[in-house]
N, C-alpha and C positions, 0 to 999 in steps of 0.2 A: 355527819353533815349537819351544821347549822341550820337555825330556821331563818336566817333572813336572805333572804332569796336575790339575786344579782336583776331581775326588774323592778325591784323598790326603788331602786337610784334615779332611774327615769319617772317612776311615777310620782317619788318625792317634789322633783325638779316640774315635772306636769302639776302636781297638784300646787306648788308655789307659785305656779308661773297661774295658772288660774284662778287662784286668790288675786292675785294681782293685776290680771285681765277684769275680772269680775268688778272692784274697788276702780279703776280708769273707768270702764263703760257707765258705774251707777254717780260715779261723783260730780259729773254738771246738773247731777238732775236729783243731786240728793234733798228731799223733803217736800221735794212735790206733790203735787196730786196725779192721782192717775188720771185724771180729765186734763191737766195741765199738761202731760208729757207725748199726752195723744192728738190735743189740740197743736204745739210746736214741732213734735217732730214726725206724726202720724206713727207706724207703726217704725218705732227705735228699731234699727237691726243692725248696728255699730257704731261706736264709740260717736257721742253727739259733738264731740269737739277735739278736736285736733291740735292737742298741745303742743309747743313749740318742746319743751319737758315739763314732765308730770310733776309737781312738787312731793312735799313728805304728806303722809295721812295715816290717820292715829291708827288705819285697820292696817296697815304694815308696821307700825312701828312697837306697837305692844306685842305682837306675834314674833318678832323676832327678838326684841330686848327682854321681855319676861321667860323666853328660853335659855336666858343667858343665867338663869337664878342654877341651873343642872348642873355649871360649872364652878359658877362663885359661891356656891352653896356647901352642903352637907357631902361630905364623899359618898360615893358610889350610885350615884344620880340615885340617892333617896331624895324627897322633893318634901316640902312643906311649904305650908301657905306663908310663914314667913319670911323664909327665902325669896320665894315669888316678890311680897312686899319689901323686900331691901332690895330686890333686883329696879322695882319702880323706881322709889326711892336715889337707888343708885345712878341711873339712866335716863329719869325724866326729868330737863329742867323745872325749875323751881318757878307754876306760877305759869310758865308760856310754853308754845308749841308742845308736841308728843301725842294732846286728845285736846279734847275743849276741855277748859280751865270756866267752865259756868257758875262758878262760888260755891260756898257750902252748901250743901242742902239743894241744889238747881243741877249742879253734874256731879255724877254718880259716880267718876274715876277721881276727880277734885275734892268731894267729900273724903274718900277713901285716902287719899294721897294726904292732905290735912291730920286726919286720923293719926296715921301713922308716923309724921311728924311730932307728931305732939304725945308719943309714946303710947297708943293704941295701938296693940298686937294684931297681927293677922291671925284668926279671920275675923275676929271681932269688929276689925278696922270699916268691912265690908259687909256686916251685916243685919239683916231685918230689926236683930235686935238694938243694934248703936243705932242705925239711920233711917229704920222705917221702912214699911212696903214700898212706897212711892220709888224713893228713892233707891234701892236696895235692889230692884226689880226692873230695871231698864236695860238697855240691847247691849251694855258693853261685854256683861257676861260671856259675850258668844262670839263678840268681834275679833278678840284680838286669841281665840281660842284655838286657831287651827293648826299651829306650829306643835301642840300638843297631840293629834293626833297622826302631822307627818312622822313624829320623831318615833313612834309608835306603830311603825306599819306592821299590818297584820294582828296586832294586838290590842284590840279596842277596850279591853278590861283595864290593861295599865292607861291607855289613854284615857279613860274615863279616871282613876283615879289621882293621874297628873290633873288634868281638868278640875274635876271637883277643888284641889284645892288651890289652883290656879285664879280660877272665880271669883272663890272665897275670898282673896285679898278687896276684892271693889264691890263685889254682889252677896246676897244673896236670896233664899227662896228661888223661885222660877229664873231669876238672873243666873244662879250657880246650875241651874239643872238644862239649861240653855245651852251652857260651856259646858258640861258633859256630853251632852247630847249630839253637839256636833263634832267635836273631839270622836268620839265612839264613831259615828260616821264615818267619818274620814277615814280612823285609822281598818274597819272594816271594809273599805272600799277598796283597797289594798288586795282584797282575796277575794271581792264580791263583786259582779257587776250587776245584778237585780239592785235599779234604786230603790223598789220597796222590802225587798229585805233588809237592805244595806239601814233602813229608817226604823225598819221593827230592830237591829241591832242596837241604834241610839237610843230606842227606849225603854231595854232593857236596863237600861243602866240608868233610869230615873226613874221615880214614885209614880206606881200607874195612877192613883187618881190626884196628881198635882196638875195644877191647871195646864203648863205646859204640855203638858200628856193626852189632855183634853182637846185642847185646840190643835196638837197633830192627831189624831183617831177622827175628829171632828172632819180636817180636811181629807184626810185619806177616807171616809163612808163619802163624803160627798161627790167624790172622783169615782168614785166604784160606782156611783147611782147616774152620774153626768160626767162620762170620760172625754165626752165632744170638745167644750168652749171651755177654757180657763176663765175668759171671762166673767164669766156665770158664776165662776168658782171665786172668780176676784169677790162680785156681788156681795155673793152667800158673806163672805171674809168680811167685807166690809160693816154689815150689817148685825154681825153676830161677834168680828172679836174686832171690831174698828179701834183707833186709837180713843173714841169717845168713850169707850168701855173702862180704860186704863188709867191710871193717875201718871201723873211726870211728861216730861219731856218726849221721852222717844221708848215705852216699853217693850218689851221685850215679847210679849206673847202676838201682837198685829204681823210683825215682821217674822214672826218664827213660820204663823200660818200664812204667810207670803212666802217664803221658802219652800214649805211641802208642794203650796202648789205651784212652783216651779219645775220641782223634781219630778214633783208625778206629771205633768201634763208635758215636760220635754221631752219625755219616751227616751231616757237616755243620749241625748244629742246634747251635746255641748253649748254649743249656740243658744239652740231651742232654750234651754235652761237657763240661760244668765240674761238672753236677753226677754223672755217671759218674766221672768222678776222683775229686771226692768222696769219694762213697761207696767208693773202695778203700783208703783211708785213706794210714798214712804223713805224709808230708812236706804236706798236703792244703793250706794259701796257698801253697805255694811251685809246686805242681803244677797247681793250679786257677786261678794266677795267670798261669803262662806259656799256656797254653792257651785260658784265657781272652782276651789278648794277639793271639797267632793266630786264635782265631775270632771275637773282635772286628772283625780285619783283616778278616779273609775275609765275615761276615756282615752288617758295617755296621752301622747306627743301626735300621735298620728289622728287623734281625735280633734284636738284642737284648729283652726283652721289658719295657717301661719301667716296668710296675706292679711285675713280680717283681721287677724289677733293679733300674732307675734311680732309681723312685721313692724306695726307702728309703735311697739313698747319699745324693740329691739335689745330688750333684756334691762333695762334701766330702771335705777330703781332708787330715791334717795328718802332719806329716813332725817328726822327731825328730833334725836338724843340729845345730848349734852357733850356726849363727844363727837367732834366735827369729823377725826377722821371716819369713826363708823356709819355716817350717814350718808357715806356715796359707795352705794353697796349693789352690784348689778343682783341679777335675780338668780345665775349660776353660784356665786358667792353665797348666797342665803340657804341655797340647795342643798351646795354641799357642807355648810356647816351644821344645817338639819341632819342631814346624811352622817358626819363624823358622829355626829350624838346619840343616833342611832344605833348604828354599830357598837358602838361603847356599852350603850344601856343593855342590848341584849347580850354581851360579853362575847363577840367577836371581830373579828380583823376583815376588813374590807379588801374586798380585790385589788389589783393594780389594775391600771394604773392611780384608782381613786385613791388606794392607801396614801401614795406618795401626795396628794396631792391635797390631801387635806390637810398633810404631816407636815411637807414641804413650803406647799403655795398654793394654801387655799384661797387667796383672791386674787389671783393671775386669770392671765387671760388663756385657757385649756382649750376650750370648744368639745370637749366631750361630751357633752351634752349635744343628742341630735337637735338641729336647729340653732345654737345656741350663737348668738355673736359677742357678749358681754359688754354692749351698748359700744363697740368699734364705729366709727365713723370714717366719711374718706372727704377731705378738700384739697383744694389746687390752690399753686401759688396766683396763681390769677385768681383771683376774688367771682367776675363777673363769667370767668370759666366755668360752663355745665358739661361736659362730656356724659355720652351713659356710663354710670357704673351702678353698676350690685357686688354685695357681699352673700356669700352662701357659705352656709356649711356643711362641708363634706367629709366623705370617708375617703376619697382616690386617695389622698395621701397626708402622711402627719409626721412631721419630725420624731413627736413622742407619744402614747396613747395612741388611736387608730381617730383621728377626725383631727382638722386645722380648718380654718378659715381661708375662703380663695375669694380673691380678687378678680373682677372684671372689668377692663376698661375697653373703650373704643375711641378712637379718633384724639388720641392726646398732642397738643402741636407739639413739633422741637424745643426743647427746651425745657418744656412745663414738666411740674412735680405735681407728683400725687401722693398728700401726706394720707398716711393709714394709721389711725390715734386713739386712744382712752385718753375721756379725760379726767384727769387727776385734780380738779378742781372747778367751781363754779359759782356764777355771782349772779346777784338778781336777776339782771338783763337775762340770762340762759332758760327762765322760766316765763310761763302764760301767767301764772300768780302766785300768792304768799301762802299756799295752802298749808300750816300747820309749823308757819314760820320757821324754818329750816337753816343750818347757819353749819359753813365748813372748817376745815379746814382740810388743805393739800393730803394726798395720798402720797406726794413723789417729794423730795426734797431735794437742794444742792448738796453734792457730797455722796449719795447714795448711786447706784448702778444699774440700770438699764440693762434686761435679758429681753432676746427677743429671736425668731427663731424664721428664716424667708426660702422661699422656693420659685421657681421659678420653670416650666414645662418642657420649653422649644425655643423661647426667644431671652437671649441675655439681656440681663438689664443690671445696673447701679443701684444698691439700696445701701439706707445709712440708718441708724437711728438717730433721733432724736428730742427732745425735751422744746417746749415753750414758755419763757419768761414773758408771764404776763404784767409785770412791774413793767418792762423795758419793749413790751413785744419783739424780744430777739427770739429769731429759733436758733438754738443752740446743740451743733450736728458732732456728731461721732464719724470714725472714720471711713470710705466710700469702699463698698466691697460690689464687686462686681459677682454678678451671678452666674454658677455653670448650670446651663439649663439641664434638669434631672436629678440637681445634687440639694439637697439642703445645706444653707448656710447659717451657722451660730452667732448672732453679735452681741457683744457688748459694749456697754458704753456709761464713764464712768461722769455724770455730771461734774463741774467743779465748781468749787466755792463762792456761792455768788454774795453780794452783798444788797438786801433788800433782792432778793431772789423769790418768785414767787411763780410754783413749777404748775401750769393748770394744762397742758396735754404731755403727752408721749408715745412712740411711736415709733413708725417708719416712715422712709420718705423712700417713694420712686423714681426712677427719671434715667433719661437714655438721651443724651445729649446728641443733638445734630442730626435725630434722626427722627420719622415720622415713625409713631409706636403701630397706627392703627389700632386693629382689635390685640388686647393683650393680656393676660392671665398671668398670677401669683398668689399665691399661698403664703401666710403668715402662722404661725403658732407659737403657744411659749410664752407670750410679752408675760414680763415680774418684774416687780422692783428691788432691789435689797440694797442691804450696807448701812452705813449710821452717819446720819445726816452733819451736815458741814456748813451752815450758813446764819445770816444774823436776820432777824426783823427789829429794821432801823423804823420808830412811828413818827418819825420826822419826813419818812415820805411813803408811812402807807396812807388808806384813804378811811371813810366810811359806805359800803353799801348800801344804799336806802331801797328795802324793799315798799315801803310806805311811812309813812309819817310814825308809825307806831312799830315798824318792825324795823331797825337800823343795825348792821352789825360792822365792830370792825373785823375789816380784812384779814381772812385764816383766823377767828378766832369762833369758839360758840364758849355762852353766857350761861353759868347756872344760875346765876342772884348777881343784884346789885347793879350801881348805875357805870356803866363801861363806854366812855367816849373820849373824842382827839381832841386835845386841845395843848396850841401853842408846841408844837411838835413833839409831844409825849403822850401815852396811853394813860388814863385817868381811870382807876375804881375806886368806888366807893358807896358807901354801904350805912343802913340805919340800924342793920341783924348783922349780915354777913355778906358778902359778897366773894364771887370767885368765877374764876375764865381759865378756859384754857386751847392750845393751839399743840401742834405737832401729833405724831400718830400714837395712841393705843398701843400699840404693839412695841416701840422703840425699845431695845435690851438696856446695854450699857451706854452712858453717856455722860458729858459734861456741859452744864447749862448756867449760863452765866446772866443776871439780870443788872443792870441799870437802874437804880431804882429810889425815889426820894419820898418818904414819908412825910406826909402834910399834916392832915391832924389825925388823933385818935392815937391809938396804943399798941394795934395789932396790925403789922403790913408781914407777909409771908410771899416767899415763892414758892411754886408748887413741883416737882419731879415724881416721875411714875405715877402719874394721874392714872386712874380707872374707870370712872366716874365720878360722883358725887361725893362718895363717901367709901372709896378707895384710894388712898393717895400719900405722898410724903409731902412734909414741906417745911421750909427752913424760914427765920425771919424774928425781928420784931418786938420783942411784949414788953407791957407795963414794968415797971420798977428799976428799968434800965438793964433789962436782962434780952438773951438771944437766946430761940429756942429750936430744938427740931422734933418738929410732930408725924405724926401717925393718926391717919384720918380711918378707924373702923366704924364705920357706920357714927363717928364722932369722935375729934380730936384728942388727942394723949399727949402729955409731951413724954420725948424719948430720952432727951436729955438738953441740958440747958449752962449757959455759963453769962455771969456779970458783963455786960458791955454798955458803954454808956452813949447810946447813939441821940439823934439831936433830930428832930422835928426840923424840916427843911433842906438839911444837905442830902447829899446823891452818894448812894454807897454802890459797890460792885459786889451784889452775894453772886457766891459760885460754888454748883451743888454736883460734886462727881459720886455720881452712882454705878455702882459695880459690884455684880451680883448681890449679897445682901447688904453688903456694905454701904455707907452713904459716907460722904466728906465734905465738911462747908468750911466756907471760908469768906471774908469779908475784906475790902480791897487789895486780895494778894494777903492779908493773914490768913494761917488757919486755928476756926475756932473750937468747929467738934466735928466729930468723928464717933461714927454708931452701926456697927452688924445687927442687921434685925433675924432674928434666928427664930422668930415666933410668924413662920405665916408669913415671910415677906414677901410684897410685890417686886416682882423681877422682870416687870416692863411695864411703859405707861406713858404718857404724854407730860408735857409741861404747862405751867399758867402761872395764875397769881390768885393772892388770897388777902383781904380785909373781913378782920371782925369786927364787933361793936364800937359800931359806927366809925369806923377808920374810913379815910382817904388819904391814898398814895397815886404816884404818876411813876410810870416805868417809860424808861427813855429807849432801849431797847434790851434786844436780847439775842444770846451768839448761842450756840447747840454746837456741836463734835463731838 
């Protein structure tokens, strides 16, 4: 018998989903005073603002992109601090959004990210000795640390020594022993429900007399002499390890002993815990997030309180990378990709239904997870239409796995429809603010297939799937299946080719024509997308998004570098280093992608297929001396091979880049010019974009995918 035990999977899913509770509750109130947060909101005991959706924040987004280094890395999830640092590298734009970008020497992941541009190794990139105490020794160490010891349940020694050199890329001193420390937590809280052993576990795995070590024994004698008032314990804190104490920005030892005394004086309560932190202000997502994390572990699904908490996240979760499609990421998605990595690293096979489902359709909509909606939504073709509904998640019944989502309606008139949807894309208007400037692209595309999975109790009804073109606001239906009450039904539905197609929900639709529903119940499960996408982006009629005067994106696209805007009905980049975008999913296999594209000035205009990130990628195009090349982007450009052509500054050429399995093939209006198997390591899915180097400028008029 294995040691990973079949309630890790929920508690993985609890301790992600309280990371994430914890980072919403502290972020309208991040960096206040504790006088300030008690004077506006008296005693905080739930989220202070009610976001219409939450944006991206750096304490989700380094926790799940820097786990991604397990994969793109070293085989056999051996992990090194350098990995970690090409995983940044890889995934955080260049310069904006992912963390605050505070210049060199002022932010502590910016300094580090710099570093390592400019060929500073990890962990050198990150530490005391390249960048100084000051700087070296601030809260990020611990922030973005807890995906290191989900992935690690029950075993806090490997999670301490992912950690450690996880840190190491942005921290170090007391920053790196931060990120061990609550790593080790975490992944002991897994087989521990004492918080204070679960803390004497954290620090075993850091230097007993580094200061960090100090200032937890400091807070824990002090709770043992005055277990009554946190307050009092706030006091002591403020007075003896205040931010006055510390050099930089936001260090790391104020907030650590703001966490202990969270843990200790919640008594194990959930609540109690995240929102005691809270209220003591400070660094309050970044403190409310890791603890939230560990008493997620510790307290489970049924500890959590799903009206306060989960209800208002309803599993939503979007991240602020480079690649737009993996930034609309629900918090079941994030679970179970922790969950996959876990199973791997301790070298076994996960149960079913979870096997299939990390293997098959890890970002469908399952509902295996008790609670879980995957950010589902329900509206009416009447706009000004409110009926009651709720969505719950149950066990009565499931197509596949034991749990689906059930639907409740009451009092629906004749006629009316009830669309039941994810959505598959989103634009500024969809958020309260710009938090960590966030930029997508579609999940769903024209061309690609609709699975979706409906139920229905006692009463028959009509359902359909369908897609939303937000270029056209068509909803665009599959065909109408009538329900046998008792029976699950299977749909499919295969989008079709749109032109300037831009897919941002999908779904089900309801509806029981000519008759009065009253109260009515259905079950959904299953919704996935798949198949290889089929459609063009004409930029003669997309738009720009302004999320504020300094955040602007074009539509379906996110920006590593360089200046990216519409003008005159073509896309425009261009660049004084390098510049580069990209649009379509991450994951795409085989495809043929066709660009539009005229070179204005400069020497290097490229397009990009099987994008990864930043410094994952292929791309065709372009260079000095009258030559076309096709490169291989490992952590920096190569060429793969290259041939004479003599293109012209100003005209409009058609590259068309068919990738299939290793294989690549270009071709230039209808010729072909090369042709290249990559048999070293190739990427065998990825997105599409475009690429300018030194100092180019080109305009791309559009672009076809099949």
């Amino acid at each position: 018998m294995g040691r990973m035990k079949k309630e890790y999977l929920e508690k993985i899913y609890a301790g992600w989903l309280g990371k994430i509770i914890g980072i919403r509750l502290g972020a309208p109130v991040e960096g206040w005073t504790y006088e300030k947060i008690k004077n506006i909101y008296g005693e905080l005991d739930g989220y202070p603002v009610d976001y219409r959706d939450f944006a991206a924040d750096d304490d989700s987004n380094g926790p799940l992109f820097f786990l991604r280094a397990l994969e793109d890395g070293e085989e056999g999830f051996k992990l090194s601090s350098q990995a970690v640092g090409d995983a940044l590298l890889n995934y955080a734009p260049y310069e904006h959004g992912f963390f605050w970008w505070g210049g060199y020497g002022g932010s502590t992941e910016h300094t580090a990210y710099l570093n390592l541009r400019a060929g500073i190794p990890a962990p050198r990139s990150g530490s005391v000795e390249q960048n100084g105490h000051a700087a070296a020794e601030q809260i990020g160490g611990q922030i973005f640390i807890d995906t290191w010891g989900l992935v690690c349940p029950g075993n806090p020694g490997l999670a301490a020594d992912y950690a450690a050199k996880a840190s190491a890329v942005t921290h170090g001193g007391n920053g790196v022993y931060g990120g061990v420390f609550v790593a080790a937590c975490i992944a002991a809280a897994f087989d521990e429900s004492s918080v204070r052993k679960i803390i004497e576990h954290g620090l075993s795995y850091i230097p007993p007399d580094c200061e960090y070590t100090r200032a937890v024994r400091a807070v824990m004698a002090y709770y043992d002499r005055n277990p009554g008032d946190w307050r009092e314990c706030f006091q002591y804190i403020f007075e003896n390890f205040g931010y006055d104490r510390y050099p930089g920005v936001c260090h790391i030892i104020p907030n650590s002993a703001v966490m202990i005394l969270a843990l200790l004086y919640g008594e194990g309560d959930f609540s109690k815990t995240i929102t005691i932190c809270t209220r003591c202000g400070w660094d309050t997502d970044c403190n409310a997030g890791n603890v939230g994390a560990i008493m997620g572990v510790v307290c489970g699904l049924e500890g959590i309180d799903y009206r306060k908490w989960r209800a208002p996240v309803n599993d939503f979760l979007v991240c602020s990378s480079v690649m737009g499609s993996m930034n609309i990421m629900d918090i079941p998605y994030g679970a179970a990709y922790i969950a996959k990595l876990a199973w791997a690293i301790a070298g076994e096979d996960l149960i079913e239904p979870w096997k299939g489902i990390v293997s098959n359709r890890i970002d469908s909509c399952h509902f295996e997870y008790p609670g879980s909606t995957h950010a589902i939504r329900v509206r009416f073709s009447s706009k000004t239409l409110k009926p009651a509904v709720s969505l719950l998640n149950t066990n009565e019944t499931a197509f596949s796995g034991s749990r689906s989502l059930k639907l409740l309606l009451s009092d629906l008139p004749p006629g009316e429809r009830a669309f039941v949807y994810k959505k598959t894309y989103y634009r500024a208007a969809d958020f309260y603010d710009s938090r960590y400037d966030p930029s997508f692209s579609p999940l769903l595309y024209p061309g690609q297939t609709v699975r979706g999975c409906a139920f229905t109790p006692e009463k028959s009804a009509a359902v359909r799937l369908y897609v939303h073109n937000a270029d056209t606001d068509e909803i665009i239906e599959g065909e109408k299946t009538v329900l046998e009450p008792g029976k699950w039904a299977a749909l499919r539905f295969t989008i079709p080719r749109l032109e300037a197609g831009l897919i941002d929900e999908a779904g089900f639709i309801f509806e029981k024509d000519g008759l009065q529903w009253g109260e009515f119940t259905a079950y959904i499960d299953d919704l996935a997308f798949e198949g290889k996408p089929d459609y063009t982006v004409d930029f003669s009629r997309t738009v720009m998004d302004v999320w504020h005067p300094l955040h602007r994106e074009v539509t379906q696209f996110s920006r590593l570098n360089g200046l990216w805007y519409l003008d005159s009905g073509a896309a425009h980049l261009s660049c004084a280093g390098f510049g580069e975008v990209y649009t379509g999913r991450h994951d795409w296999e085989d495809y043929t992608a066709s660009f539009t594209l005229t070179p204005l000035t400069g020497e290097d205009h490229r397009v990009i297929v099987r994008a990864q990130g930043a410094s994952r990628s292929y791309a065709a195009g372009f260079a000095g001396g009258g030559k076309f090349r096709l490169y291989k982007n490992e952590k920096g450009w190569r060429t793969l091979a290259e041939i004479a052509f003599g293109w012209e500054a100003g005209k409009t050429y058609r590259i068309t880049v068919r990738a299939q399995g290793p294989a690549l093939a270009v071709s230039v209006d209808g010729n072909a010019l090369l042709s290249r198997a990559d048999d070293d390591a190739p990427y065998l899915r990825g997105a599409i974009g475009l690429s300018v180097q030194n100092g180019s400028h080109c305009a791309c008029h559009a672009i076809s995918v099949c």
